[in-house]
MARZARO-45717 format. One line per field, with one value per residue (C-alpha): residue number from 1; residue in one letter; x, y, z. Coordinates in nm, 2 decimals, padded with zeros to 4 digits, m for minus. Example, Ala and Ser with C-alpha at 12.3 -4.5 7.8 and 13.67 -1.06 7.14 Angstrom:
pos (1|2)
code (A|S)
east (01.23|01.37)
north (m00.45|m00.11)
up (00.78|00.71)
END
This chain:
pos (1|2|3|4|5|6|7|8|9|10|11|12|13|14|15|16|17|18|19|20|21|22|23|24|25|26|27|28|29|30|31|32|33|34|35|36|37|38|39|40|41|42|43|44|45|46|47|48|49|50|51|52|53|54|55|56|57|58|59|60|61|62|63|64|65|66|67|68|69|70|71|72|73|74|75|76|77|78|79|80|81|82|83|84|85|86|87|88|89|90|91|92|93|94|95|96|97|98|99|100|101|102|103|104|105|106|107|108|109|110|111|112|113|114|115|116|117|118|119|120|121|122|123|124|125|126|127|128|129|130|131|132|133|134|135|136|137|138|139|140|141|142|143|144|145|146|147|148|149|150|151|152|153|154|155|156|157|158|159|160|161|162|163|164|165|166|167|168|169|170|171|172|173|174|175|176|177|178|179|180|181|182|183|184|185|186|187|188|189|190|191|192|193|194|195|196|197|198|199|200|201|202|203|204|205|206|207|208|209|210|211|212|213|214|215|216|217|218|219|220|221|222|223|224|225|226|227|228|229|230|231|232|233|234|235|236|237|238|239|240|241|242|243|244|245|246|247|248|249|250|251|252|253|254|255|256|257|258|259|260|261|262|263|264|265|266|267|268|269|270|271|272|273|274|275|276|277|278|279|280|281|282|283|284|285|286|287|288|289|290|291|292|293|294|295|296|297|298|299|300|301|302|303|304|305|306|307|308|309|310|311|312|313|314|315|316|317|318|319|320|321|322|323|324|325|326|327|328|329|330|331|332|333|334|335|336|337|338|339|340|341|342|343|344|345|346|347|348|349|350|351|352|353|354|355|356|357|358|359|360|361|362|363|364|365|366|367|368|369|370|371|372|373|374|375|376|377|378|379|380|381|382|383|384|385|386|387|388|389|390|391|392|393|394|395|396|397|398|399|400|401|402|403|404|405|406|407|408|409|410|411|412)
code (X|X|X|X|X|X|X|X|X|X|X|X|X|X|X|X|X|X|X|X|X|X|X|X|X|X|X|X|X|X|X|X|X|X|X|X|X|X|X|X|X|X|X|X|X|X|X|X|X|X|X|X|X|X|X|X|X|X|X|X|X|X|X|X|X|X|X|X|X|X|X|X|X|X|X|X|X|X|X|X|X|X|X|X|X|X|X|X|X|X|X|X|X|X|X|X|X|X|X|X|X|X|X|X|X|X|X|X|X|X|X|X|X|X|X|X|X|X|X|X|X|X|X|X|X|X|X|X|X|X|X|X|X|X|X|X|X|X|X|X|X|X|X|X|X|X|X|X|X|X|X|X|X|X|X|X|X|X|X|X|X|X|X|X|X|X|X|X|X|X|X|X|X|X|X|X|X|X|X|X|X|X|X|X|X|X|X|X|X|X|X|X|X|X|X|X|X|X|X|X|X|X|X|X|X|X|X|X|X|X|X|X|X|X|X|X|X|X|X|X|X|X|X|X|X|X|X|X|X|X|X|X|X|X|X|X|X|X|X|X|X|X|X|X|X|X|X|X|X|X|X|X|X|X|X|X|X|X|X|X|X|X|X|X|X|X|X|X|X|X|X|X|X|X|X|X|X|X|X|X|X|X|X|X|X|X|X|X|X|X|X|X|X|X|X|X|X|X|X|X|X|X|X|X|X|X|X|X|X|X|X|X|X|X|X|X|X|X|X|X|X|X|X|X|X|X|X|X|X|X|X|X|X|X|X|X|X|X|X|X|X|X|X|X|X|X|X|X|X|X|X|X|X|X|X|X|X|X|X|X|X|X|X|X|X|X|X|X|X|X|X|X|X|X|X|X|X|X|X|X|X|X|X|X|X|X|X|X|X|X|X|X|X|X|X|X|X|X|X|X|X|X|X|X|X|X|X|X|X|X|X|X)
east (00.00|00.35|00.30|00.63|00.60|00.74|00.68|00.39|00.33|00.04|00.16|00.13|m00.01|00.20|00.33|00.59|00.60|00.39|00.49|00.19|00.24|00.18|m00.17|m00.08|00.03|m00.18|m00.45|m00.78|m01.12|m01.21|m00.97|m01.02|m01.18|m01.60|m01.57|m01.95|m01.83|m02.05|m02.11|m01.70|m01.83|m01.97|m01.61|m01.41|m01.03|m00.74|m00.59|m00.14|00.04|00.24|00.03|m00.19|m00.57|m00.77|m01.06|m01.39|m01.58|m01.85|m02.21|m02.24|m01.96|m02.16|m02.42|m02.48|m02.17|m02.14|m01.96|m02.20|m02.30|m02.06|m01.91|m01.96|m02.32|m02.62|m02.42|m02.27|m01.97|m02.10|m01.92|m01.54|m01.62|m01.87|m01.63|m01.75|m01.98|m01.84|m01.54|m01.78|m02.00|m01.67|m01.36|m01.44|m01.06|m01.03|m01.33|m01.14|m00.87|m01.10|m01.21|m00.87|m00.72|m00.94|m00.99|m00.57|m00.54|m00.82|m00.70|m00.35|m00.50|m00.58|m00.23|m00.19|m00.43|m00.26|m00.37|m00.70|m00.75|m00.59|m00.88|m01.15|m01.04|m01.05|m01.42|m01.48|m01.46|m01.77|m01.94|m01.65|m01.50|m01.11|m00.95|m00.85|m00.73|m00.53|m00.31|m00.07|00.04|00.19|00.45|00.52|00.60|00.34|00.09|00.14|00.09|m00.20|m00.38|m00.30|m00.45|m00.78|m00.81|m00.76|m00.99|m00.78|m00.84|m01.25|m01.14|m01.03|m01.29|m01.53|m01.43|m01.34|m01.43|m01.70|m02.01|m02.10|m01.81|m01.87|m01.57|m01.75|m02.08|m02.16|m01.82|m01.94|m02.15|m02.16|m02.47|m02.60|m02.36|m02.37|m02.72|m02.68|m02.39|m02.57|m02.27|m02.32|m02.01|m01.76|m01.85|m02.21|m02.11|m01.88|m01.97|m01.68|m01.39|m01.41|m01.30|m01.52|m01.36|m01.65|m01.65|m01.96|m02.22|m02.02|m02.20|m01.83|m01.97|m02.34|m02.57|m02.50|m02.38|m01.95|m01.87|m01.75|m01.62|m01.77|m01.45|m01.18|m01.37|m01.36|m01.03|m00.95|m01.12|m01.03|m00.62|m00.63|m00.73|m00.49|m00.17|m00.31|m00.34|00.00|00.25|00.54|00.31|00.13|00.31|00.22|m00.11|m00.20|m00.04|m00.27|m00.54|m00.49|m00.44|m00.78|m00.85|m00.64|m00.80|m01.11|m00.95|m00.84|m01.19|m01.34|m01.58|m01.48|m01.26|m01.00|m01.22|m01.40|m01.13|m00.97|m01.31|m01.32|m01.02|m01.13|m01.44|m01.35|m00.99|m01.27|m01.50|m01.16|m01.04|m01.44|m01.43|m01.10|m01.17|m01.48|m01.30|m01.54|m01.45|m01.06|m01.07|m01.15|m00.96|m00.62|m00.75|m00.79|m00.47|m00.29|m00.46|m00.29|00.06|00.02|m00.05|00.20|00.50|00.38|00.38|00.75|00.95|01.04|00.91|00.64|00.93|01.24|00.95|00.86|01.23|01.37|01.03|00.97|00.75|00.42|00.53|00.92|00.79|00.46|00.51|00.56|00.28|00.03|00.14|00.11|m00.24|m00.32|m00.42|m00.33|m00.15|m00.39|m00.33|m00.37|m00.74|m00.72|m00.46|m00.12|00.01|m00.30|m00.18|m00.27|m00.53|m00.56|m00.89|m00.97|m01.01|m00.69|m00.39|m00.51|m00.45|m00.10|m00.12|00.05|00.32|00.38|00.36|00.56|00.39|00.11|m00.17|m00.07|00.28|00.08|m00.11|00.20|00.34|00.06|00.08|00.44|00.37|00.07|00.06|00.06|m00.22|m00.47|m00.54|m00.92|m01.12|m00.88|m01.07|m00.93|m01.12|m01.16|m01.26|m00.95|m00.84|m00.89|m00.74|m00.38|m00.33|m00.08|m00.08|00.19|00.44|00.33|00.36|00.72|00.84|01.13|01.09|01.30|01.15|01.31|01.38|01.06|00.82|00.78|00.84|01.06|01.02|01.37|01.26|00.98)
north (00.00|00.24|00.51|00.62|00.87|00.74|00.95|00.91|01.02|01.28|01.64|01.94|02.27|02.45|02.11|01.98|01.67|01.53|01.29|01.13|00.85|00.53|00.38|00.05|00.17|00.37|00.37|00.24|00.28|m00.05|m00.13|00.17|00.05|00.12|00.42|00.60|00.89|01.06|00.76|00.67|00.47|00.20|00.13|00.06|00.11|m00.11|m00.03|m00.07|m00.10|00.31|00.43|00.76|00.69|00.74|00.92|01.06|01.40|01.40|01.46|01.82|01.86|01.75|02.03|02.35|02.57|02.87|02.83|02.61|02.89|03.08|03.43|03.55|03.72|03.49|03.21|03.04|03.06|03.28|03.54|03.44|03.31|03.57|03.67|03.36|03.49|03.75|03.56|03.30|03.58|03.83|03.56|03.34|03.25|03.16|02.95|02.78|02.75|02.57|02.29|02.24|02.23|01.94|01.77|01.74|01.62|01.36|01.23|01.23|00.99|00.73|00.58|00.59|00.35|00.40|00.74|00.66|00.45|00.71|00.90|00.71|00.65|00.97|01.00|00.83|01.10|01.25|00.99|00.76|01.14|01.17|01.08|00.75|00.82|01.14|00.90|00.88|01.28|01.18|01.00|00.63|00.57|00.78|00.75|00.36|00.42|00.65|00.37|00.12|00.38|00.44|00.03|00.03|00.34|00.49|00.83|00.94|01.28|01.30|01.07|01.22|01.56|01.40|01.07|01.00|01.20|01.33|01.51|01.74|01.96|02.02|02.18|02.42|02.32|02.02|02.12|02.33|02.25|02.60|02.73|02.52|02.59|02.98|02.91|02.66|02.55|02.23|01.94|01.94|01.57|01.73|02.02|01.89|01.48|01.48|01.60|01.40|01.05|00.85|00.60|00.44|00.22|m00.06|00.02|00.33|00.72|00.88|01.08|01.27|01.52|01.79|02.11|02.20|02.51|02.50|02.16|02.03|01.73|01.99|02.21|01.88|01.84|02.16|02.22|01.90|01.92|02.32|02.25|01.95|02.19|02.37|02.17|01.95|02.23|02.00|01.82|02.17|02.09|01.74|01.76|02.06|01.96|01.61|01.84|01.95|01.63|01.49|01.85|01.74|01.43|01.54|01.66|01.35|01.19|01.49|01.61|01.93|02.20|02.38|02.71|02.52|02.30|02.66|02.78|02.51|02.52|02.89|02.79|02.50|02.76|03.03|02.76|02.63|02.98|02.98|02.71|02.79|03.11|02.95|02.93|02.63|02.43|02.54|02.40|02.08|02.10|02.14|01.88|01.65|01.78|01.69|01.33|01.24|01.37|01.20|00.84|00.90|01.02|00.71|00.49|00.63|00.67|01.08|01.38|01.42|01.67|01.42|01.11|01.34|01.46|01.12|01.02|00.95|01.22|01.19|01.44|01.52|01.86|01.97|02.35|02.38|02.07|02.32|02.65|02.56|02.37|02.74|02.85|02.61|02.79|03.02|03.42|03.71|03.84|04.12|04.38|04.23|04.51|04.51|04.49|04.13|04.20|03.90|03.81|03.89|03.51|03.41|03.50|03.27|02.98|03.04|03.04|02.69|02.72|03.09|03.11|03.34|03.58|03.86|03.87|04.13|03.95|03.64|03.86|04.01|03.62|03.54|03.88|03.80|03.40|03.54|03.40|03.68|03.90|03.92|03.54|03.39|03.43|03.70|03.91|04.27|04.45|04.47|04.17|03.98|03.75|03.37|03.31|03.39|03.29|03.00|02.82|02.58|02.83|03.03|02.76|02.62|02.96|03.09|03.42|03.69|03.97|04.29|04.57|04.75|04.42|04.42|04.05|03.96|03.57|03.47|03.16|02.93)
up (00.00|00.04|m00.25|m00.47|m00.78|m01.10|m01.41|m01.61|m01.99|m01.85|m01.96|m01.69|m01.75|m01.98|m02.14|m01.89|m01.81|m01.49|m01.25|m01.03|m00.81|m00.95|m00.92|m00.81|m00.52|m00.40|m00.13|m00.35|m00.22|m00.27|00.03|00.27|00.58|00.67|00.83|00.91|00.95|01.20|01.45|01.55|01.83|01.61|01.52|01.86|01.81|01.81|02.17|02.19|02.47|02.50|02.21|02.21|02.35|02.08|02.23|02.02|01.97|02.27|02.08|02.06|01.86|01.58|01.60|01.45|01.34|01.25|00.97|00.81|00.63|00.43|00.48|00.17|00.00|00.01|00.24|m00.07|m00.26|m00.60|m00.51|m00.52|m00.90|m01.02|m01.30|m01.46|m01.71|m01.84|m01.93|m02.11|m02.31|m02.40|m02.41|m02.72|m02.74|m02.37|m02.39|m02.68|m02.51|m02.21|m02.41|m02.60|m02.31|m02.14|m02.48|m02.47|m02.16|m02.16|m02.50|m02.39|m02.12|m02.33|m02.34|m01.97|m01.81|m01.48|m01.48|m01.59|m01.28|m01.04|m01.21|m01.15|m00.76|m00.70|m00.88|m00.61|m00.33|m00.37|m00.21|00.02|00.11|m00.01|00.38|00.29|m00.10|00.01|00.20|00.03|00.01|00.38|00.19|00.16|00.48|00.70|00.46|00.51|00.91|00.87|00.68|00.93|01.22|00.96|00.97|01.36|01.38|01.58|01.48|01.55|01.57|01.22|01.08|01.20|01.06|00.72|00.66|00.39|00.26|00.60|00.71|00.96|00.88|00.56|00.61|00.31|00.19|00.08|m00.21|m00.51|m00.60|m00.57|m00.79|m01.07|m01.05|m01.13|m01.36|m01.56|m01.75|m01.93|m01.91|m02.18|m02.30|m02.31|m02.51|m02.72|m02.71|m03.06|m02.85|m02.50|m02.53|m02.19|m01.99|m01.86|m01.58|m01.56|m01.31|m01.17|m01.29|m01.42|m01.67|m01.43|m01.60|m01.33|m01.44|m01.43|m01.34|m01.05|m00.99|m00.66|m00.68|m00.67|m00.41|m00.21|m00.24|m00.18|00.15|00.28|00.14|00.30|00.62|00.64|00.54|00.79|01.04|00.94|00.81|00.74|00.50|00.31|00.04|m00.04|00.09|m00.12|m00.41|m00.36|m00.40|m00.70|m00.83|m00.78|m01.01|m01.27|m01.29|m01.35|m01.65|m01.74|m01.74|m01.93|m01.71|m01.67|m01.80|m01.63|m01.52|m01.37|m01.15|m01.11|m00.98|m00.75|m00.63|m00.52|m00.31|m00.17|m00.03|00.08|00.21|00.42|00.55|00.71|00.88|01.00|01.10|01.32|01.68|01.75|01.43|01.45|01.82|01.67|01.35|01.61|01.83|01.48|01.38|01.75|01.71|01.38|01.49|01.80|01.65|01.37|01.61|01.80|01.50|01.33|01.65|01.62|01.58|01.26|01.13|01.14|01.00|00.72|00.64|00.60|00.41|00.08|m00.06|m00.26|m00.53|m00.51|m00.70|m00.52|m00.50|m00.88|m00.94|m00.69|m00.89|m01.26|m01.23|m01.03|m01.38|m01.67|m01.90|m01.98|m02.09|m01.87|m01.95|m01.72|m01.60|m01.51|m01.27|m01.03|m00.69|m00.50|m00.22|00.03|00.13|00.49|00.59|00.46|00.62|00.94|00.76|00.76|01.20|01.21|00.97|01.18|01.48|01.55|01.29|01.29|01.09|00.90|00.83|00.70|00.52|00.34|00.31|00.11|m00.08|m00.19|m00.27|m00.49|m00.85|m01.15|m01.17|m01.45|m01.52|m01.57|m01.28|m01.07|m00.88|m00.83|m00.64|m00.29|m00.16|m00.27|m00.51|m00.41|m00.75|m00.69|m00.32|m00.40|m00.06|m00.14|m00.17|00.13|00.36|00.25|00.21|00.42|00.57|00.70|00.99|00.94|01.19|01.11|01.16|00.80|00.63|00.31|00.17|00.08|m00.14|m00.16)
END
């Protein structure tokens, strides 16, 4: 079950070559373990002898939060992608650009059936949740004893937060129904059935009827790859660049174009810095987080650091993997000296990976790890751009203090 990465003939944004670990490998979800993921107790754990206690959420924890309901106008996500129709009625060529670009990468696919598959696995998230298939970003060694403590369930914290179609650290995060509603964009293998290739799978729905922009997969992924960084900064990397992944592969399948994996990349980032920004739901997102470190110290003998140091990693190239599927190759469509504007919610989900900083110095962090200005979907104005926050590089990013408590990133 360990996970390596070994290159694969799937091309990257911008035509580099890819490399994605390989799928027989990989955590499947035909093996990950029954987990229900609001009732823990119907699963008793495997107890060890010096081990960590694994010890549930008491019942209220899974009532009402606030953060069930977005921040943002009208309690759903609209907002962060509303430049979404204007691009489609005034940008002929970037819409041209939106179905060459999936109809290239889901072609490309058909050589690769290893990719395919890694494809279809993580199709599967929307309904079995993406806990057990993100595995592996811990590496090939953690991810292998994270497995083993989701088979022992001894982690009902972190099940029950993320494990499967109820998960509580989800609430509105969970769905973009609404907004593919208002959007009412139909699927490329709808819109253009003569440039999609399907790999179906028998008796599995691949390919729904549901509307695509945004994707509700990557906004999944998203939310549920943010708040682990978050939670686990010596793994932001990996993790977010897993995240992206299950984007790309919905790509590779055809069922949606690459606004719309950019789009959901957006809410489900918005949707995270929410929750995280909910004391009630961060207090149990830490204690989550303090569960898995605890069992995996426990189960590698050091500190998570040194485990993850001498570790082999998911994706030896996760910040540039996380960057370039940040906007696909596409053109700027909008000014390219705008100054980046951080969302408000943002710069707390940069807390773990520093301490030691302000607010507004994890603002500025974020400022200076911001991708270029101008692309599909950036927002400029005041609110902030969800678009250009590139996580992955904020959070491995080494940063000097100067005298006068400003903050300069040396490299990232």
């Amino acid at each position: 079950m360990a996970s390596s990465v070994l290159a694969m003939s799937a091309l990257a944004p911008g035509g580099q070559q890819a490399s994605f670990p390989a799928a027989g490998l990989l955590p499947t979800a035909s093996a990950a373990p029954n987990i229900i993921a609001n009732i823990p107790a119907l699963h008793p754990p495997v107890f060890h002898d010096g081990a960590p206690v694994p010890q549930a959420f008491p019942p209220e924890e899974y009532r009402w939060y606030l953060s069930d309901i977005s921040s943002h106008p009208y309690g759903i996500y609209y907002s962060v992608i509303d430049s979404f129709p204007q691009l489609r009625e005034h940008n002929p060529e970037l819409m041209e650009r939106n179905i060459d670009t999936v109809s290239r990468i889901n072609h490309e696919a058909a050589a690769n059936p290893a990719l395919i598959d890694r494809a279809h696995e993580d199709a599967t998230a929307e309904d079995e949740g993406v806990l057990w298939l993100f595995t592996d970003a811990f590496g090939q060694e953690l991810g292998g004893h994270l497995r083993d403590a989701l088979r022992e369930n001894r982690l009902p914290k972190t099940v029950m937060l993320f494990g499967g179609v109820t998960a509580r650290a989800g609430g509105l995060a969970s769905s973009t129904f609404v907004e593919k509603e208002m959007y009412n964009n139909p699927r490329p293998f709808i819109a253009y059935p003569d440039r999609i290739q399907r790999y179906e799978v028998p008796g599995v729905e691949t390919y729904p009827n549901s509307k695509s922009f945004p994707s509700g997969h990557t906004n999944q992924a998203t939310w549920t790859t943010t708040f682990l960084a978050a939670m686990l900064p010596e793994l932001a990397p990996q993790l977010l660049a897993r995240g992206s992944e299950a984007g790309y592969n919905r790509l590779v399948l055809g069922v949606h174009y690459p606004l719309d994996v950019i789009g959901g990349r957006m809410t489900g980032t918005a949707a995270a810095a929410d929750r995280w920004n909910d004391p009630r739901m961060r207090a149990n997102l830490e204690a989550a987080a303090q569960e898995i470190r605890s069992e995996l110290e426990w189960r590698c003998g050091d500190t998570l650091a040194n485990c993850v140091a001498r570790d082999t990693p998911y994706d030896a190239n996760a910040v540039q993997h996380y960057s370039e599927r940040m906007s696909y190759g596409f053109d700027p469509v909008l000014p390219t000296d705008a100054p980046m504007i951080v969302p408000q919610a943002a710069p707390d989900l940069l807390i773990n990976a520093f301490p030691e900083l302000t607010y507004e110095q994890r603002r500025s962090v974020l400022e200076q790890t911001a991708g270029p200005a101008g692309l599909p979907l950036d927002d400029q104005g005041p609110a902030g751009s969800w678009q250009r926050l590139d996580l992955a590089r904020a959070m491995s990013a080494h940063v000097e203090v100067l005298d006068d408590g400003s903050v300069r990133v040396m490299d990232s």
